[in-house]
Structure formats: C-alpha cells, structure tokens
C-alpha positions in Angstrom: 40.7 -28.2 -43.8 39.2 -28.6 -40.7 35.3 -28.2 -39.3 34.6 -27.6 -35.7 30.5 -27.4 -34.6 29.5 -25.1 -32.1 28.3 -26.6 -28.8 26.5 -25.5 -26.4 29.2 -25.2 -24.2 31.0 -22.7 -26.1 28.1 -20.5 -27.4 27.5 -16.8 -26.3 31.0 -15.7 -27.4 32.4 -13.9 -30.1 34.1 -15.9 -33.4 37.4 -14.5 -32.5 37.4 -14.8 -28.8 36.8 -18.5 -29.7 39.5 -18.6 -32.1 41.9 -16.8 -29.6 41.0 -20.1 -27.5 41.0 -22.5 -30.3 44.6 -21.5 -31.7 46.4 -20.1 -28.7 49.8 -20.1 -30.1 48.9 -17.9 -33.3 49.9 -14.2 -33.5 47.9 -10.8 -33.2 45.8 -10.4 -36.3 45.9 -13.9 -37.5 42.4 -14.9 -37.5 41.5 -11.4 -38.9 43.7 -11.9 -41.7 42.3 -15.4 -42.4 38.9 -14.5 -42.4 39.6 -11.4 -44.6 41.0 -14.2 -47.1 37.8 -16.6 -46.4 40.1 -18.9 -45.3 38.7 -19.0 -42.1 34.6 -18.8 -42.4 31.1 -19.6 -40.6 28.6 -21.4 -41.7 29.6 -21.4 -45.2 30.2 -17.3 -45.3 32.4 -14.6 -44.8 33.2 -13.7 -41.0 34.5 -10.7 -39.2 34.9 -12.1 -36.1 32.4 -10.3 -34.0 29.9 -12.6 -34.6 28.4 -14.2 -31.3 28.3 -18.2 -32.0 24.8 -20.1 -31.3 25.4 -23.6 -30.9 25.2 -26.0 -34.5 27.2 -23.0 -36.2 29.7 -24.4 -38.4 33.3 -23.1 -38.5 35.6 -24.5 -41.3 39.4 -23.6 -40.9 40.8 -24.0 -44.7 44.2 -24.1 -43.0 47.2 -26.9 -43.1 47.1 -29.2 -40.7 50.8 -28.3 -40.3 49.6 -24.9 -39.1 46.3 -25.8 -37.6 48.8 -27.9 -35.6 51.4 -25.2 -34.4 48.9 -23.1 -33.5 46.8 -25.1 -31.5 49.4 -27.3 -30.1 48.2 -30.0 -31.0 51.6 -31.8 -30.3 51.4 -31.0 -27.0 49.0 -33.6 -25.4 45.9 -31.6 -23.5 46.5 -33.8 -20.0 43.6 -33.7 -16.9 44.4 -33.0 -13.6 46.2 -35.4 -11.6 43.1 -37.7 -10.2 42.2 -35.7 -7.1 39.4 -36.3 -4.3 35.9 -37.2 -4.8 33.3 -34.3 -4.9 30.6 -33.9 -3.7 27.9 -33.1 -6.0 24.7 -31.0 -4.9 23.4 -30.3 -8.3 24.0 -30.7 -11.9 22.6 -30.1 -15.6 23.9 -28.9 -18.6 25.1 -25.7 -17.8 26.0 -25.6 -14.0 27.5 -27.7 -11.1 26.6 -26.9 -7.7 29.0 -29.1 -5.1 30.1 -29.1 -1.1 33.4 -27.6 -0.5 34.9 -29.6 2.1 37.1 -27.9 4.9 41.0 -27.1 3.5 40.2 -26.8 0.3 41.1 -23.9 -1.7 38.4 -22.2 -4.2 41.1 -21.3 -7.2 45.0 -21.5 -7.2 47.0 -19.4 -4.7 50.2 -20.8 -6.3 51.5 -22.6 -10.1 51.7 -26.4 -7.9 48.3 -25.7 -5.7 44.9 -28.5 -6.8 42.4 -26.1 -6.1 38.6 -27.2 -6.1 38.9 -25.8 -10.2 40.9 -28.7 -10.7 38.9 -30.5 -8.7 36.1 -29.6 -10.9 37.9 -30.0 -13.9 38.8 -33.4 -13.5 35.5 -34.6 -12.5 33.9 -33.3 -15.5 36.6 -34.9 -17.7 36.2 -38.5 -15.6 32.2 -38.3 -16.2 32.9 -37.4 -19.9 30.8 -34.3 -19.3 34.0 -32.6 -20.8 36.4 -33.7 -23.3 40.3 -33.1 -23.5 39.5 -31.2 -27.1 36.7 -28.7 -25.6 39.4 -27.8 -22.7 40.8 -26.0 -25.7 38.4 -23.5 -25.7 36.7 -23.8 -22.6 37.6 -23.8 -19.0 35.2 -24.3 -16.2 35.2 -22.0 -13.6 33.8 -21.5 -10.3 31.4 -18.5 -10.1 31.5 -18.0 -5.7 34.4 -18.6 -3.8 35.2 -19.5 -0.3 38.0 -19.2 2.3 40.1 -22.0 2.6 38.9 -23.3 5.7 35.1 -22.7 5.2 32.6 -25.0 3.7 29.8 -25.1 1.9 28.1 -24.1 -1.6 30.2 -23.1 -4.1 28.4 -23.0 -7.8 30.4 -23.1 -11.5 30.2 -22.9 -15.0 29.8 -26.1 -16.9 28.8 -23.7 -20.0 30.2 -20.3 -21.0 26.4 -19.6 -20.8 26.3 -20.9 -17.0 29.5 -19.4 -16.2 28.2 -16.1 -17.4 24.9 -15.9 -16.0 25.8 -17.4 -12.4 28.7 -15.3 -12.1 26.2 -12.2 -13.3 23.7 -13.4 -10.3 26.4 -13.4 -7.8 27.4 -10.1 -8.8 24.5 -8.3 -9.0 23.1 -10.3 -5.5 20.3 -11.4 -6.8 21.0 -15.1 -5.6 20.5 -15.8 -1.5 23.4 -16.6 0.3 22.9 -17.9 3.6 25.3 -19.8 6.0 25.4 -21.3 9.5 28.1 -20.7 11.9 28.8 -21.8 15.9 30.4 -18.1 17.6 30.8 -17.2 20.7 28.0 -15.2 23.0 24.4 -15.3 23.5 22.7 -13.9 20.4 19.1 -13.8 21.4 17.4 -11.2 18.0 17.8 -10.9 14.1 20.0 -8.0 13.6 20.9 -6.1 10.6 24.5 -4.6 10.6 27.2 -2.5 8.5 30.2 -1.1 8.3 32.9 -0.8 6.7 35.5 -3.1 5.6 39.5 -2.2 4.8 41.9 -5.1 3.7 45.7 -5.2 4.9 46.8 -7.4 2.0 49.8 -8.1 3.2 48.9 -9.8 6.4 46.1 -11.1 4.6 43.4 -9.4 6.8 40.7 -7.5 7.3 39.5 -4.9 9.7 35.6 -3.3 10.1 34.9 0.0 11.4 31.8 2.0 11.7 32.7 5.0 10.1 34.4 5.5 6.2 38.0 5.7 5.1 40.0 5.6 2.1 39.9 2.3 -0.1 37.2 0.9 2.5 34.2 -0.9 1.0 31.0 -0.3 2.5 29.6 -4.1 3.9 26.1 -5.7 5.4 25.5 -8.6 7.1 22.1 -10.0 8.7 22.1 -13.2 11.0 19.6 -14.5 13.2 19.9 -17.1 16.2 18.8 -20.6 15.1 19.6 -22.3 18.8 20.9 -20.6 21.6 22.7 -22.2 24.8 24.9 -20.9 27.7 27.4 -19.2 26.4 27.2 -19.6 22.5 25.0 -19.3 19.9 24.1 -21.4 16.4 23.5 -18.6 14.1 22.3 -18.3 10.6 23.4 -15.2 8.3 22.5 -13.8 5.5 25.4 -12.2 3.8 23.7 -9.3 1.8 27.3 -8.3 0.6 30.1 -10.4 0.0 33.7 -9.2 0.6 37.2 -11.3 2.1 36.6 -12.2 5.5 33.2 -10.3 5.5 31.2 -12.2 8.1 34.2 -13.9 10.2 35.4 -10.3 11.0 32.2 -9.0 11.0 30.7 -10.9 13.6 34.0 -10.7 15.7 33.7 -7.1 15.7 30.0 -7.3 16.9 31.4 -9.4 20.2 30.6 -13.0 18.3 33.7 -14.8 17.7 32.9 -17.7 15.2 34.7 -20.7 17.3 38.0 -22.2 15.5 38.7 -19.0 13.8 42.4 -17.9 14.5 42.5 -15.0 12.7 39.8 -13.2 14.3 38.2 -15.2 17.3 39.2 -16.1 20.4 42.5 -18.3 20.9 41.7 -19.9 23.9 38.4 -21.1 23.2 39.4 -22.0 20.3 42.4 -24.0 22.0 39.6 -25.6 24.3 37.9 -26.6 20.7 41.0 -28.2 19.9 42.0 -30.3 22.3 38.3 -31.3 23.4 37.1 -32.2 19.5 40.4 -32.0 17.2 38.7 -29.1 16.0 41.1 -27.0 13.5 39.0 -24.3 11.1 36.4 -22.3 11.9 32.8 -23.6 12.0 31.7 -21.5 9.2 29.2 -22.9 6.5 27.9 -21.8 3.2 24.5 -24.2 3.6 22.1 -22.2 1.3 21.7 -20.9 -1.9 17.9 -19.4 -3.3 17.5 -18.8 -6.6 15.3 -16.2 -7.7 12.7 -16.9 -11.2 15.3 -17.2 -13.9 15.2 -18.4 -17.9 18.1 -19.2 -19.9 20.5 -21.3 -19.0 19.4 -21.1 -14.8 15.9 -22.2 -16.0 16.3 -25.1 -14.5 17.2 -23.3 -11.0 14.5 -20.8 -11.0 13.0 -20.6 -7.6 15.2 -23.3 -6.3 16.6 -24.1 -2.7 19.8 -25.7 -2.6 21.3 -27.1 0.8 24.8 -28.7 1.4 25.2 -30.5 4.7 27.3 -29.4 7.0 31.0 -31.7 8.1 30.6 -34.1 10.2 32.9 -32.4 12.9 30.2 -29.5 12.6 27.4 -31.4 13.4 28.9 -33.4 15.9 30.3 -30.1 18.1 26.7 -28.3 17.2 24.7 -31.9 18.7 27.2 -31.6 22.0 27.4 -28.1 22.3 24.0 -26.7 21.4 21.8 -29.9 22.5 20.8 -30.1 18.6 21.1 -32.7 15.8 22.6 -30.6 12.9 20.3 -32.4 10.5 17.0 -31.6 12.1 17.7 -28.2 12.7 18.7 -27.9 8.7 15.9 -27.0 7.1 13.9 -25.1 10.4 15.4 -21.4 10.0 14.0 -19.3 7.2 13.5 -16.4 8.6 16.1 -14.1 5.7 14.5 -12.6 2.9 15.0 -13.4 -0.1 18.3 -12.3 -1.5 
C-alpha cells in the first residue's frame, strides 16, 4: 500500500488526470477498474475519478509495490536537467515564477536535444528544492507567455497547476498588460493605435500584415508610443493588445518602423551598421512590463502589481549612445498605455 497527500501543487485537477500522471505506464481503464474494486480510494472512500483534488486529500493505492513500481517507473531514475545557466528571477511565491529571458534563449523546445528556458526553469526549481524529483511525476512546470528566440524580457510560469492555470487563463483572455520597449528605425513623434491583419507562412517561418482580410488571417492590434525620439530613430514603447508570432516585429515594419537588428523583417544594412559598430546580433525587442489587474486565488499575491525586467546590457548601452538616454532612468517614465 501506498499513501500520497495532495499538495498544493497538484490541486485543482481531477483524481484520474492525477493518476494518469502518477502511473504513466498503466493501461486505459486501469485506475477506473481499481477504484471500482476500492483498491484505489480518497480519503478513506470510494472514488470515481472525477473528483477535483484540494490539497491534504489523502489517496491510498492498495496496490503491490511490484506494480505500483511498473507502472510508475519507479526503476527508472526521475533525472533533472543537465545544470544549465543562472536565471534571472523577477518574482516568485508559491504558485508562480516571473524571470528575464535573456537574448538566444528559446521559450519551449523546438527539437528532442534543445534546453529551452522550461528546462531552465525546471532545473532551478529542483536546485532551490522548490520541486522534488517525485512531484515531477505528476507535475511539470510550464511557462504560461512565450517569446521569440532572440527577444527578451518577461516571461511568467506555473510553479502550481493552480498558477499555471490561472496565468495562462489571464494571458488568454488579455486581461494582463503587456508592454515592451524596442529601438526601430524612423521618427515616431504620436501614440498610435493600429490593426491589421496577420497571415503566417509556416514554412519559412514568417509572417506577413495586410490591411484588409483573407483566408486563415487573424485579425491583430498593436499601440506604441515614443518614449525618446532622436534623428533618425525612435525608442518606442508598445502595448501589444493582441499577441500573435511575430506580431509587433512585422507590425511595426509594415508601418515604416523597422525594429533595429531584426533580419527577418528590418532593414539589413542598418542592421549591418548595428553589427559592426556594437556587435549587435538580435533585434532590440523587450518584453519590460507586465500589470496585473485585481486578482484572488492563487494571483492574489499579484493583484494590481507592476513587474519590470531590465533590459540587456547591449540594449541599454546602444539606447544611452543612440538616443542620448540612460536605459535605466528612462525605465519607469512611460506610462502612458491603458491598462491591459
């Protein structure tokens, strides 16, 4: 026999969606049967498996440890993520992790051999003992906003299934604000609010905005603002109101402001000047915001919170020599977006 106690971590799911998690290796209709037999039950009575799990619930497996074993594979040893490179954390409690995605870092795996900031994650929380080998079991953390590659900034995760589910349900329904800074191109001199409409070419790995509608294009709206403007290019702040591939790189390329170091859609030869002149080598795009709106639950912490992640140093460098502006200063001056 065998008794596992709910955590908080693992709350807010259904008995056999835990289970499925728990005993990976078992077949279709396994738990069912064993709780039909009372062989599997919570806290102390029969189950059906729909039950949503609070934490302190008490499950007890009256299985073998034979087959407790092959089914959770248990012989196989749960091993963390090769030691990867320190993060940088914003934020933290019980229930969320808010860090600063540096530059060439991917958000989640593209490929099987790829350490992606998830395993980035994953491995801090296992080093800090926020997160055990057993709990990776049945829980994974997860990130709940992701970046490009070669963008930084705020990206938020799930140290809960509770956090994961109610951070990824903000994002979605855009009731967080997202705001970012970027150096383009061009002499932007008044808020503006534009849209359009946004078609992906997945095999190039691109995207393309026009004005008017077409089949499978997804309707996108973006506000930005100038924080500091100079000959010739602009610091700008944006509010990204929607929040598709490639939505404000291509977005503000289309509009005549090319976001300096972006290949794909800005200027080569500025970008080329970028290069040589700073070593410059991704675009200087940078998730620096996140509002929250008044939350409870798990985000209760949160509610009606700023968070800011500095920009890279290769950022605030160009924007001190370009713009005539310490990066740091000019941090906290623009807040002229509503309130997402």
């Amino acid at each position: 026999m065998k008794e596992l106690i709910i955590s908080d971590r693992d709350a807010n799911q259904r008995l056999d969606k835990f289970l499925g998690k728990y005993m990976e290796q078992a077949p279709a209709g396994f738990f069912y049967k064993m709780m039909r037999r009372k062989n599997i039950v919570l806290n102390g009575k029969k189950a059906s498996g729909k039950e949503k799990l609070q934490p302190g619930d008490r499950l007890k497996l009256f299985l073998s440890d034979e087959t407790i074993t092959k089914f959770t594979g248990e012989d196989r040893a749960v091993k963390a993520p090769v030691r990867s490179p320190e993060l940088e954390v914003i934020y933290e409690d019980e229930h969320v992790l808010i860090v600063n995605k540096p530059v060439g870092m991917l958000s989640q795996k593209a490929k099987p051999g790829d350490v992606s900031l998830v395993e980035v994650i994953t491995d801090y929380l296992l080093q800090t003992g926020s997160l055990t080998p057993e709990e990776l079991r049945t829980f994974r953390p997860g990130i709940c906003n992701r970046l490009d590659r070669n963008t930084s900034g705020i990206v938020t995760a799930g140290k809960s299934l509770a956090g994961l589910q109610e951070l990824s349900e903000g994002f979605r329904e855009r009731s967080f604000g997202k705001y970012y800074r970027c150096l383009v191109k061009g002499e932007v001199r008044r808020k503006q609010l534009v849209s359009g409409y946004l078609t992906k070419d997945n095999r190039k790995n691109q995207v393309m905005v026009r004005n008017v509608p077409s089949e499978g294009a997804a309707w996108i709206e973006t506000e930005y603002w100038p924080v500091s403007v100079t000959e010739g290019y602009t610091l700008l702040e944006i509010h990204l109101i929607t929040g598709k591939p490639h939505q404000i790189r291509a977005h503000l390329a289309s509009e005549g402001y090319p976001v300096i170091g972006d290949y794909k859609y800005g200027n080569r030869e500025i970008n080329e000047a970028f290069r040589r002149k700073y070593g410059l080598t991704s675009q200087l795009l940078h998730a620096y915001r996140l509002e929250f709106p008044r939350m409870e639950s798990a985000l209760r912490p949160l509610s009606g919170r700023i968070i800011y992640a500095r920009e890279p140093k290769i950022f605030q460098r160009i924007q001190a020599d370009v713009m005539g502006t310490d990066g740091k200063k000019e941090n906290r001056k623009s807040r002229g977006g509503r309130r997402g």
